[in-house]
N, C-alpha and C positions, 0 to 999 in steps of 0.2 A: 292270649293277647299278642304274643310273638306274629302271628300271621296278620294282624290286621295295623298292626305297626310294619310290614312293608307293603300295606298293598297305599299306592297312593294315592289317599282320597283328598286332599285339596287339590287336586289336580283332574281328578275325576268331576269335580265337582266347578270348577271352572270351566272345565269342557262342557260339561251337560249344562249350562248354565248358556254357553254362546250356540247350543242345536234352537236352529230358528223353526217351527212347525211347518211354516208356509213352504218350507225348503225342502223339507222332507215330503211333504205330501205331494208335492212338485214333483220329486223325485220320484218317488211312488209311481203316479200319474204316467210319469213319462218311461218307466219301465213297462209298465203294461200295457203301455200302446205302444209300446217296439214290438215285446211278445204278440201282440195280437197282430201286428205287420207280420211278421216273421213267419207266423202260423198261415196269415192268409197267404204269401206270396209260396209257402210251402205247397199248399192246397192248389191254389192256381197252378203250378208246374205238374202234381200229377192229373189235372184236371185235365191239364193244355197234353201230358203226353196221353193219356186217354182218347182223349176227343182226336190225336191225329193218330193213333193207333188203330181206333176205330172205323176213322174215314180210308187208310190205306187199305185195310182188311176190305173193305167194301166197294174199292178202284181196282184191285186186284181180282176179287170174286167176277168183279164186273168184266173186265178183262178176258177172263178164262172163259165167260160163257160166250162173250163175242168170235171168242176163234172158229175159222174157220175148219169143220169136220171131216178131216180126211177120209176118203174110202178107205175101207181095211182090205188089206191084201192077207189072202192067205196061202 
């Protein structure tokens, strides 16, 4: 009985008394559309470094094959 004589339950019990539902779900709600922001904008950056990684690889390739081919001296 010692333990549950200092835990303080009218106090506990006035608090969970003023947790409003609509507040909470609320809350919920809008944590997991930040995560899901968070995640997409994540995605889109290595989306975006892909897609220009990709394109340089292939302005470069492009590049090399346009040079002009020197005669080889030997």
């Amino acid at each position: 009985m010692a333990v549950l004589e200092r835990v303080p339950l009218d106090r506990i019990t006035v608090e969970a008394k003023a947790v409003r539902p609509g507040r909470t779900i609320l809350l919920a709600l809008a944590g997991l559309l930040y995560g899901l922001g968070w995640l997409v904008a994540k995605a889109f950056g290595v989306i975006w470094l892909a897609a220009a990684w990709t394109g340089t690889a292939v302005k470069v390739g492009w590049m090399d094959a346009r040079k002009p081919k020197l005669p080889r001296v030997d």
